[in-house]
N, CA and C atoms as a LAMMPS dump frame, in Angstrom:
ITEM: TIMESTEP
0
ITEM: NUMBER OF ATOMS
495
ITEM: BOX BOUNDS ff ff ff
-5.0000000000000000e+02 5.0000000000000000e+02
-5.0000000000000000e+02 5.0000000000000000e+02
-5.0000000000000000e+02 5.0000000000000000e+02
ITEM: ATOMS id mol type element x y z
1 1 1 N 0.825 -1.184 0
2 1 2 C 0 0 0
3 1 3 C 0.877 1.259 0
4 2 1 N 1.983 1.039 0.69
5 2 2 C 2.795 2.463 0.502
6 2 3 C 3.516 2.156 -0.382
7 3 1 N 3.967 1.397 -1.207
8 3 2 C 4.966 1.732 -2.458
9 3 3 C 3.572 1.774 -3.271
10 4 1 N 2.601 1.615 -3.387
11 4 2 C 1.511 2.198 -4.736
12 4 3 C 1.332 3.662 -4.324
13 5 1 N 1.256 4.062 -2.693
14 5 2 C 1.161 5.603 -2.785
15 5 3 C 2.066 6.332 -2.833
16 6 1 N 3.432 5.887 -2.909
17 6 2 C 4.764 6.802 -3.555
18 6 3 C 4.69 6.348 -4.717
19 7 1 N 4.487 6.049 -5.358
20 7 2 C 4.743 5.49 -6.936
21 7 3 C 3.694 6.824 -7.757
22 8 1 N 2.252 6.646 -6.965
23 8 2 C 1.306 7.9 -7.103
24 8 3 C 1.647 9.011 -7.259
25 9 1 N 2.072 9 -5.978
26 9 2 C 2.965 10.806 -5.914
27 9 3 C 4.085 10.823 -6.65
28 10 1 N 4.808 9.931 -7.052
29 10 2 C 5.705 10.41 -7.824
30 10 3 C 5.407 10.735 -9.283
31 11 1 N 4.429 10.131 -9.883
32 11 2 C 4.295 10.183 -10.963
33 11 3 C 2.643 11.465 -11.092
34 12 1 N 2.753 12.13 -10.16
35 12 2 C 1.825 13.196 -9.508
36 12 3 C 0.125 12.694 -9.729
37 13 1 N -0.111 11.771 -9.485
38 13 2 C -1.729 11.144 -9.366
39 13 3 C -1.847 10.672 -8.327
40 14 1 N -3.034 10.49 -8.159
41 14 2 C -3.624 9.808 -6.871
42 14 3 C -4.064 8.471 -6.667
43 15 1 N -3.596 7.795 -5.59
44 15 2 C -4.299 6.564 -5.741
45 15 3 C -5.816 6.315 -5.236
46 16 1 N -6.431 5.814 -5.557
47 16 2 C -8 5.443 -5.576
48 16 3 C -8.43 4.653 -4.847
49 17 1 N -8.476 3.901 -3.942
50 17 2 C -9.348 2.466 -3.493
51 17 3 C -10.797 2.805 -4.078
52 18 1 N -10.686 1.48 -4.954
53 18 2 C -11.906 0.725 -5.957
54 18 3 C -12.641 0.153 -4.619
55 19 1 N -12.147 -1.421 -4.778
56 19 2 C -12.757 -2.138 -4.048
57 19 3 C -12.351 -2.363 -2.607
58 20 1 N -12.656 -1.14 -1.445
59 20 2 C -12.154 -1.601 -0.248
60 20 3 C -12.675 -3.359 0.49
61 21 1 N -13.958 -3.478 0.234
62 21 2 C -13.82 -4.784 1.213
63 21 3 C -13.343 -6.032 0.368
64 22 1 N -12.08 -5.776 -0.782
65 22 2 C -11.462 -6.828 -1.032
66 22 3 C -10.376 -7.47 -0.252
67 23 1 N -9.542 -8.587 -0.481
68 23 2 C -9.027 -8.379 0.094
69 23 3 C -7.571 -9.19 -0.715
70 24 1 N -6.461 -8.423 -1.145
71 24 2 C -6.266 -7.23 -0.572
72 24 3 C -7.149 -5.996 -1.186
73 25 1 N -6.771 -4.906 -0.599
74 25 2 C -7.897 -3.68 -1.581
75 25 3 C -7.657 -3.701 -2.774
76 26 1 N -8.4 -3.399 -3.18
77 26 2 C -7.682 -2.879 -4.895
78 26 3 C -8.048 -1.371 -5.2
79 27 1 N -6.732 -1.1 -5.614
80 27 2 C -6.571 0.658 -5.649
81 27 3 C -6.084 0.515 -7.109
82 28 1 N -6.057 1.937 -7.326
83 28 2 C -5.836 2.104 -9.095
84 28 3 C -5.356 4.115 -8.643
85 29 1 N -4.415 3.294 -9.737
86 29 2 C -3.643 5.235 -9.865
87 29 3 C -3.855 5.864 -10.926
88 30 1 N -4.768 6.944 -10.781
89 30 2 C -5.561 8.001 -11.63
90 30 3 C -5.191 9.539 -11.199
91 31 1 N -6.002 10.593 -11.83
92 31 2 C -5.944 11.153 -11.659
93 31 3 C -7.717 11.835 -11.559
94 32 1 N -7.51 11.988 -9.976
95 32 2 C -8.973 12.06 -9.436
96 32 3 C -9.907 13.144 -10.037
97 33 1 N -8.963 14.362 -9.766
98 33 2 C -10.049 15.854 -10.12
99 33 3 C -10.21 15.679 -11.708
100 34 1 N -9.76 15.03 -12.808
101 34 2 C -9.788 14.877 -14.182
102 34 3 C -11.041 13.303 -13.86
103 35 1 N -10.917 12.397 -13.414
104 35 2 C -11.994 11.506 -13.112
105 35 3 C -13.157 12.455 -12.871
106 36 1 N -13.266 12.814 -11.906
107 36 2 C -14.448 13.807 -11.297
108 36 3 C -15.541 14.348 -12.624
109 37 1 N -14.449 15.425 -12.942
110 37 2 C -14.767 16.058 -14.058
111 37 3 C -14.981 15.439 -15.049
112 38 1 N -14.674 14.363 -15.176
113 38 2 C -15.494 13.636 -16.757
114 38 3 C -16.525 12.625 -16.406
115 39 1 N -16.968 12.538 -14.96
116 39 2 C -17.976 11.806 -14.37
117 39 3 C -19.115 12.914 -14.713
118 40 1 N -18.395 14.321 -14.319
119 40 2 C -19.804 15.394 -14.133
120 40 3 C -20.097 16.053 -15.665
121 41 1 N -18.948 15.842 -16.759
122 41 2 C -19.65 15.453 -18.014
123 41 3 C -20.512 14.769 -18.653
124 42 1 N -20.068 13.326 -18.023
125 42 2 C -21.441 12.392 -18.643
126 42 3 C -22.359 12.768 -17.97
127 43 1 N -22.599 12.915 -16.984
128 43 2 C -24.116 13.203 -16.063
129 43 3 C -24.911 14.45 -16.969
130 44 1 N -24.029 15.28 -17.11
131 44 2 C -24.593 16.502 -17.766
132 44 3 C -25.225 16.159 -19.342
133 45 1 N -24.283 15.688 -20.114
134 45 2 C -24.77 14.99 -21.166
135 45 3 C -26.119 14.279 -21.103
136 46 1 N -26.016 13.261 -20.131
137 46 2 C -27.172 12.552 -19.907
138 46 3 C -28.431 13.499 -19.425
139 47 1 N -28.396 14.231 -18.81
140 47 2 C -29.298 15.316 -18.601
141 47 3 C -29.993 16.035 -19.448
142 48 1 N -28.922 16.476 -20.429
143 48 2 C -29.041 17.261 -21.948
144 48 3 C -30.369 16.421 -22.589
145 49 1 N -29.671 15.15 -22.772
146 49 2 C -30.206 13.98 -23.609
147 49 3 C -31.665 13.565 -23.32
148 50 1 N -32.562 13.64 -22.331
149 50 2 C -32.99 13.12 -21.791
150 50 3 C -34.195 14.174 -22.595
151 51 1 N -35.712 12.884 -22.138
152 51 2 C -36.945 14.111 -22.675
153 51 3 C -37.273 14.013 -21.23
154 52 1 N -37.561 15.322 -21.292
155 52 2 C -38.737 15.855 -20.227
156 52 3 C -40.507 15.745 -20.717
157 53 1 N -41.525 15.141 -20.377
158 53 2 C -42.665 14.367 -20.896
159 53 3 C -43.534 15.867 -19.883
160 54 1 N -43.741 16.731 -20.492
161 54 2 C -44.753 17.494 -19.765
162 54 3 C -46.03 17.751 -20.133
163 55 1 N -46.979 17.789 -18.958
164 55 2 C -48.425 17.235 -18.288
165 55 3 C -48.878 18.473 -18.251
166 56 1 N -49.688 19.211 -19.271
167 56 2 C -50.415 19.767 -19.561
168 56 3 C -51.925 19.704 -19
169 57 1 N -52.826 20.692 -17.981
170 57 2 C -53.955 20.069 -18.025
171 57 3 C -54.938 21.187 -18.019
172 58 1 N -56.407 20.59 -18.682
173 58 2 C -57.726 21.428 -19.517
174 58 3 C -58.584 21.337 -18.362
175 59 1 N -59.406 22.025 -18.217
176 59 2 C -60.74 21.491 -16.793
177 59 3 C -61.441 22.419 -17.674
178 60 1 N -62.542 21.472 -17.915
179 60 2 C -63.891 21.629 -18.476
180 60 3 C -64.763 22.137 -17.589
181 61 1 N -66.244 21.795 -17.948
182 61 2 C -67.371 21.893 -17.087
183 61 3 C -68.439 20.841 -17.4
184 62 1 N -69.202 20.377 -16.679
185 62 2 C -69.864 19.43 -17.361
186 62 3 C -70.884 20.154 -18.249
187 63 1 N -71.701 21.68 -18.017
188 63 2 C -72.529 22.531 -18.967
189 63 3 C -71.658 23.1 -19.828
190 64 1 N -70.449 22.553 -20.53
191 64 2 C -69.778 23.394 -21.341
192 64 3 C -70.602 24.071 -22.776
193 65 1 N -69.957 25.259 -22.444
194 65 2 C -71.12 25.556 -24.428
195 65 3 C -69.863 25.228 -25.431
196 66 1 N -70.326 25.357 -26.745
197 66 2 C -69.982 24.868 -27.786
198 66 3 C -68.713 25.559 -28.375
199 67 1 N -68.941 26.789 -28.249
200 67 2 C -67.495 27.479 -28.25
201 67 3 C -66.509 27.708 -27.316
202 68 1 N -66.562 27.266 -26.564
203 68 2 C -66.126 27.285 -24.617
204 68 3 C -65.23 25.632 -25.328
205 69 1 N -66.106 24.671 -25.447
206 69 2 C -65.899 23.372 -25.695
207 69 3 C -64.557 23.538 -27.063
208 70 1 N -64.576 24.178 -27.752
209 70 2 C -63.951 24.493 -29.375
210 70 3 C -62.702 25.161 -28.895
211 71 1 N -63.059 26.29 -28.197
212 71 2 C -61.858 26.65 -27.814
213 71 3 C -60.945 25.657 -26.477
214 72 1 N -60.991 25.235 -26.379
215 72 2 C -60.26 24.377 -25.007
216 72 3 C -59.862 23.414 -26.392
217 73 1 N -60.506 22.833 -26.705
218 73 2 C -60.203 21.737 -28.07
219 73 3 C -58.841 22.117 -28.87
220 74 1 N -59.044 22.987 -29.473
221 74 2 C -57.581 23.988 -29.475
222 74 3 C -56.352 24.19 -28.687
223 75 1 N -56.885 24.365 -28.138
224 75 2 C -55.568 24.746 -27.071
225 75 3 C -54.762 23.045 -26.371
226 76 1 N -55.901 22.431 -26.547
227 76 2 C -55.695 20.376 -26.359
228 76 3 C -54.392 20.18 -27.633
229 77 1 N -55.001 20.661 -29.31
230 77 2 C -54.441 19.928 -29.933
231 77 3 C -52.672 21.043 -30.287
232 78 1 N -53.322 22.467 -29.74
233 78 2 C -51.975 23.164 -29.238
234 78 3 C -50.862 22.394 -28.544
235 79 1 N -51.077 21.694 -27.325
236 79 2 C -50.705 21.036 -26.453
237 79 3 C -49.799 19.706 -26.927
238 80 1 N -50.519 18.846 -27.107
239 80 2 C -50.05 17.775 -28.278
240 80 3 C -49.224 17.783 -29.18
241 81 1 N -49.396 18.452 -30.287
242 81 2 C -48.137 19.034 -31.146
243 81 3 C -46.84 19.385 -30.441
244 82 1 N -47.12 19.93 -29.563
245 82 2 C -46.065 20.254 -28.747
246 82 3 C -45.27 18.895 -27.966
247 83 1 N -45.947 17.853 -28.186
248 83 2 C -45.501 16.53 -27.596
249 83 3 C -45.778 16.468 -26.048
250 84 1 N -46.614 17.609 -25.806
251 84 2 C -46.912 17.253 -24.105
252 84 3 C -48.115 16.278 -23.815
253 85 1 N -48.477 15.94 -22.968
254 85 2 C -49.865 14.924 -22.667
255 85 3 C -50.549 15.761 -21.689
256 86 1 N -51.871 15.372 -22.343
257 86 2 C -52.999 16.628 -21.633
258 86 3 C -53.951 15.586 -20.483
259 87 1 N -53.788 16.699 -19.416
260 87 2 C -54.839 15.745 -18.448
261 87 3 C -56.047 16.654 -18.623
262 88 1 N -57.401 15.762 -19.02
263 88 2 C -58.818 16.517 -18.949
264 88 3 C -59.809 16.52 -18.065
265 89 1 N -59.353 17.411 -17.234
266 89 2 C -60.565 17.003 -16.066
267 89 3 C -62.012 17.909 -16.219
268 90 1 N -62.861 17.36 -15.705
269 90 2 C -64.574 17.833 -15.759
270 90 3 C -64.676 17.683 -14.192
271 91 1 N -64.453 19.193 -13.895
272 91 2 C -65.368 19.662 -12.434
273 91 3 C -66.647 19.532 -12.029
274 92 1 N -67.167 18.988 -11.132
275 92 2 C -68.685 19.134 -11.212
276 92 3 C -68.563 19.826 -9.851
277 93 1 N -69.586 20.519 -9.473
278 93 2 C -70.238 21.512 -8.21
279 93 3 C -71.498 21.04 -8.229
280 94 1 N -72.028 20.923 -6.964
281 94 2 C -72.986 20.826 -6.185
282 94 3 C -73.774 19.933 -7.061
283 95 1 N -75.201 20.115 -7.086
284 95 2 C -75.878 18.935 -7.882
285 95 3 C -75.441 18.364 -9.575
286 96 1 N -74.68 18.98 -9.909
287 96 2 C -73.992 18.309 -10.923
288 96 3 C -73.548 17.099 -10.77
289 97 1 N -72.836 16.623 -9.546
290 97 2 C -72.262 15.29 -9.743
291 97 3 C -73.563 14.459 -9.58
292 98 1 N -75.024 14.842 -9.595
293 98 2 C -75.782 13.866 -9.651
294 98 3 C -76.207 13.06 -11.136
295 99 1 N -75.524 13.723 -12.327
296 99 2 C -75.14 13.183 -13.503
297 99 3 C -74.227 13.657 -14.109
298 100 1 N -72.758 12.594 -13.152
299 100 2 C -71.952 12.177 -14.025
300 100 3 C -71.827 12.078 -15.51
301 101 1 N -72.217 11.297 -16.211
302 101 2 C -72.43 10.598 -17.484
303 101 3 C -72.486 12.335 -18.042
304 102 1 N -72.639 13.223 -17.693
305 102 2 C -72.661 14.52 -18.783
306 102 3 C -71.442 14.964 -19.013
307 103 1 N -70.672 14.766 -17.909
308 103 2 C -68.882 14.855 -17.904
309 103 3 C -68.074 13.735 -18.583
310 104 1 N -68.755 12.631 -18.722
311 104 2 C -68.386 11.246 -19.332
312 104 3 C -68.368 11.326 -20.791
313 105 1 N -69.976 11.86 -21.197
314 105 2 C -70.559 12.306 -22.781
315 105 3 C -68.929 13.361 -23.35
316 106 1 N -68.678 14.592 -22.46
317 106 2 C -68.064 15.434 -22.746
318 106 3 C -66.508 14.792 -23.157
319 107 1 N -66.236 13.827 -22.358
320 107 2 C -64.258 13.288 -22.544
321 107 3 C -64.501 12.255 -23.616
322 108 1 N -65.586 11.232 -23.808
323 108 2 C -65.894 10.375 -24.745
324 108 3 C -65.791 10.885 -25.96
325 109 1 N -66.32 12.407 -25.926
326 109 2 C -66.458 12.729 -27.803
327 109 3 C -65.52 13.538 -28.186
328 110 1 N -64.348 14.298 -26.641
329 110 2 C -62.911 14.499 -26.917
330 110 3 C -62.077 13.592 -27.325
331 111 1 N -62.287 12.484 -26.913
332 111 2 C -61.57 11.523 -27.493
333 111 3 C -61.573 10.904 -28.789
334 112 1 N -62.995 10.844 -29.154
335 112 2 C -63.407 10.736 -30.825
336 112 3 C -62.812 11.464 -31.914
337 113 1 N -63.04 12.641 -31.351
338 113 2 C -62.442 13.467 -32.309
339 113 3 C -60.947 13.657 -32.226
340 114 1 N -60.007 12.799 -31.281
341 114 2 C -58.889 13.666 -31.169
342 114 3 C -58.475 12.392 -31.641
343 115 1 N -58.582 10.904 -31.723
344 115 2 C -58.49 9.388 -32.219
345 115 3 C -57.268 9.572 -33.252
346 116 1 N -57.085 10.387 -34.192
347 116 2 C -56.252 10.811 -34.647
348 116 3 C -54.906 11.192 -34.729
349 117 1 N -55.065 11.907 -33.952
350 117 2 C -53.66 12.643 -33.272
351 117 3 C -53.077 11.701 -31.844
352 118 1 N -54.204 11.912 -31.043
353 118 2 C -53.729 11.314 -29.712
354 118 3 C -53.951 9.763 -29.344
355 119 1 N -53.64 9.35 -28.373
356 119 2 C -54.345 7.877 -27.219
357 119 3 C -54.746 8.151 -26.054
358 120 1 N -55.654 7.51 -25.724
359 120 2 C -55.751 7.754 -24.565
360 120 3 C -55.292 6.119 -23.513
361 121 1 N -54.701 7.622 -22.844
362 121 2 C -53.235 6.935 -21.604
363 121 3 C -54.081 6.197 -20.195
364 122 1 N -55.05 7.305 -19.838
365 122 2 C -56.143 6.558 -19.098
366 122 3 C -57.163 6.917 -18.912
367 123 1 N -58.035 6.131 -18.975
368 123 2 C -59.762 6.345 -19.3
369 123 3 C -59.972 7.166 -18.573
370 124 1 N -61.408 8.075 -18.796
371 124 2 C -62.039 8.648 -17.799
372 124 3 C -62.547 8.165 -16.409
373 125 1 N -61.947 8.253 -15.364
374 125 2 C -62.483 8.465 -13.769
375 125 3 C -62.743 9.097 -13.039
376 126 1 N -63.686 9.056 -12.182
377 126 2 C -64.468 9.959 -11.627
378 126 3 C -63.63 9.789 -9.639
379 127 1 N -63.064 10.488 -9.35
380 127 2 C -62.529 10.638 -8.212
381 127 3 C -62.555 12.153 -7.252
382 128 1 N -63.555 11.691 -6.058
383 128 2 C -64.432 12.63 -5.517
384 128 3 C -65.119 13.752 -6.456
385 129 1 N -64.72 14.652 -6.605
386 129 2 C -65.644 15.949 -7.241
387 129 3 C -65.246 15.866 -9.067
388 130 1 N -64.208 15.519 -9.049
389 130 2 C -63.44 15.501 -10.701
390 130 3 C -63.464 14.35 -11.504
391 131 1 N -63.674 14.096 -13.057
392 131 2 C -63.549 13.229 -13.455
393 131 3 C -61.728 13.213 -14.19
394 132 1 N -61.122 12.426 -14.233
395 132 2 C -60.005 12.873 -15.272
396 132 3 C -59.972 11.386 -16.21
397 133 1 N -59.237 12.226 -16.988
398 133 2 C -58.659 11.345 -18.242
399 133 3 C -57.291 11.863 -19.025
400 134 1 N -56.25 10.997 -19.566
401 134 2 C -55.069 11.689 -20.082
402 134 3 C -54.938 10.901 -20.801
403 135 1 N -54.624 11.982 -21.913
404 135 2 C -54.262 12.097 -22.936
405 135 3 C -52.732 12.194 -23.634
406 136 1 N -52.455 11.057 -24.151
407 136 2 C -50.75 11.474 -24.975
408 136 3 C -50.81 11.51 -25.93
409 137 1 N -49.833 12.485 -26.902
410 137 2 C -49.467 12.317 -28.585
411 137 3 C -49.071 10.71 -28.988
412 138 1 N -49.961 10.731 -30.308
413 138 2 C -49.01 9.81 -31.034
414 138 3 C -47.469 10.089 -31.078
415 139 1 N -46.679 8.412 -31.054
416 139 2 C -45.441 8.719 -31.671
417 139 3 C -44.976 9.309 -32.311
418 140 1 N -45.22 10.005 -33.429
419 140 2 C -44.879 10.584 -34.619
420 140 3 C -44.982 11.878 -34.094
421 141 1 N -46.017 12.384 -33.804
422 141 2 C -46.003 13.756 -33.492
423 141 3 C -45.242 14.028 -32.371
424 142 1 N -45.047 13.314 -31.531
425 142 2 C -44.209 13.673 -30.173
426 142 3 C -42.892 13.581 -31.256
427 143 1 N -42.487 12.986 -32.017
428 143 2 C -40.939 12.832 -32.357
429 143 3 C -40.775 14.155 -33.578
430 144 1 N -41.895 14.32 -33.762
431 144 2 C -41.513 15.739 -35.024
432 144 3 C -41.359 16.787 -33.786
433 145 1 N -42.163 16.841 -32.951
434 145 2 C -42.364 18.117 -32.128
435 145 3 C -40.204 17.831 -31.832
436 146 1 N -40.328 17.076 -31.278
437 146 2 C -39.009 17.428 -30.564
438 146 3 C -37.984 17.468 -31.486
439 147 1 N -38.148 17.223 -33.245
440 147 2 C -37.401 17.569 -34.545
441 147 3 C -37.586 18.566 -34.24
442 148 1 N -38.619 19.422 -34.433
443 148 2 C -39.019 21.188 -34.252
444 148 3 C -38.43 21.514 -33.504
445 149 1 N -38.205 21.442 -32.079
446 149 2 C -37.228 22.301 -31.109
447 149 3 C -36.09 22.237 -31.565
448 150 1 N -35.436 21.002 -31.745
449 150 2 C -34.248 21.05 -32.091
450 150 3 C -33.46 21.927 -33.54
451 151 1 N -34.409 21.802 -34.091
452 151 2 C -34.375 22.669 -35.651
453 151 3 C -34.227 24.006 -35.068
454 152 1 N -35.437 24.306 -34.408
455 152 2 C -35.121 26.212 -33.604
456 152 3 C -34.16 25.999 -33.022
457 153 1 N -33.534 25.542 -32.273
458 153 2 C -32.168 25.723 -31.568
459 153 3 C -31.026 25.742 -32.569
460 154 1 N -31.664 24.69 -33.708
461 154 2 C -30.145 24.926 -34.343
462 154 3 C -30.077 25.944 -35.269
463 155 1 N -31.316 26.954 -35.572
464 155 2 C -31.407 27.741 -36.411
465 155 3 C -30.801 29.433 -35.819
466 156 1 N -31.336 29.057 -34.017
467 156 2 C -31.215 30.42 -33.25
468 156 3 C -29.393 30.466 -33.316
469 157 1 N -28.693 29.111 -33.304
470 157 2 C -27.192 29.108 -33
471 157 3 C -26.534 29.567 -34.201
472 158 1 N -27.359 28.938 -35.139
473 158 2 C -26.552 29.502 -37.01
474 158 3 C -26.827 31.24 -36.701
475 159 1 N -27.855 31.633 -36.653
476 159 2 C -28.097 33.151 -36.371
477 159 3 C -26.81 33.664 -35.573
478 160 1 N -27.19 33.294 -34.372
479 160 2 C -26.12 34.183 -33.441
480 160 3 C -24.691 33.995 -34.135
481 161 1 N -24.273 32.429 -34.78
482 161 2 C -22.58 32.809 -35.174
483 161 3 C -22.825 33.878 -36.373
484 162 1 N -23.509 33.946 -36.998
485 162 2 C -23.857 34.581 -38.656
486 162 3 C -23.681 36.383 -37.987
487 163 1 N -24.264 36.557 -36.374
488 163 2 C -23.789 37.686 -36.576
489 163 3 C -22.915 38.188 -35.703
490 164 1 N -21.972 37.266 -34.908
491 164 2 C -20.578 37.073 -34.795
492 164 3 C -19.636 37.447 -35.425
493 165 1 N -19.98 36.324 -36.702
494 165 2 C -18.73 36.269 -37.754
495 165 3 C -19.141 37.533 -38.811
């Protein structure tokens, strides 16, 4: 153990213990703060890399009117494109929750019409006062959306060197 930690210092690195409860230990001569630092590279990388899946959510009404209903619909398939997943909940107040099924009618024929674009991730349930249901993009559109960001990023970076150089 001490001729591996003069051998260390002489050759200016550090020695490591890997595996202390071996036996004997096993140490390895590196150089730690350059280890470190390319540990907290990959992490960062991996961070970079990674999707973030964000949960978008609509609350209806179970008396929704028709343009109330159209516009939220919009702003759903806003949502989507964007590759986020929409949670749809239907509030009911006071004697409303005595028919359900009008909040049920309402996510059933969001879903009809959206069959297209989206899936649905999980059915409509009714839990205490709220019903919910969520909604995710198809594959395709979640994978263009995140082509699209990446395209603006690489378009905002050509810009900024273009007026650099």
């Amino acid at each position: 153990m001490r001729d591996a930690l003069r051998k260390a210092d002489d050759e200016g690195y550090d020695l490591v213990e890997i595996a202390p409860q071996a036996d004997p230990p096993v140490c390895k001569i590196m150089d730690y703060g350059k280890y470190r630092y390319e540990q907290a590279m990959k992490a960062k990388a991996a961070r970079k890399h990674q999707q973030k899946i964000e949960i978008k959510e609509m609350k209806f009404r179970p008396k929704v009117d028709v343009h109330d209903y159209n516009t939220k619909k919009k702003h759903i398939l806003r949502f989507l494109d964007a590759g986020a997943k929409v949670k749809v909940t239907i509030m009911f107040r006071g004697r409303e929750m005595a028919h359900p099924e009008l909040g049920l009618n309402i996510l059933v024929r969001l879903a009809e019409e959206l069959e297209e674009l989206a899936v649905i991730e999980n059915q409509p349930k009714l839990e205490g006062r709220n019903m919910h249901m969520l909604i995710s993009p198809l594959k395709k559109t979640a994978e263009k959306a995140a082509k699209d960001t990446k395209n603006t990023k690489d378009t905002a970076n050509e810009d900024k060197k273009s007026k650099e150089g």
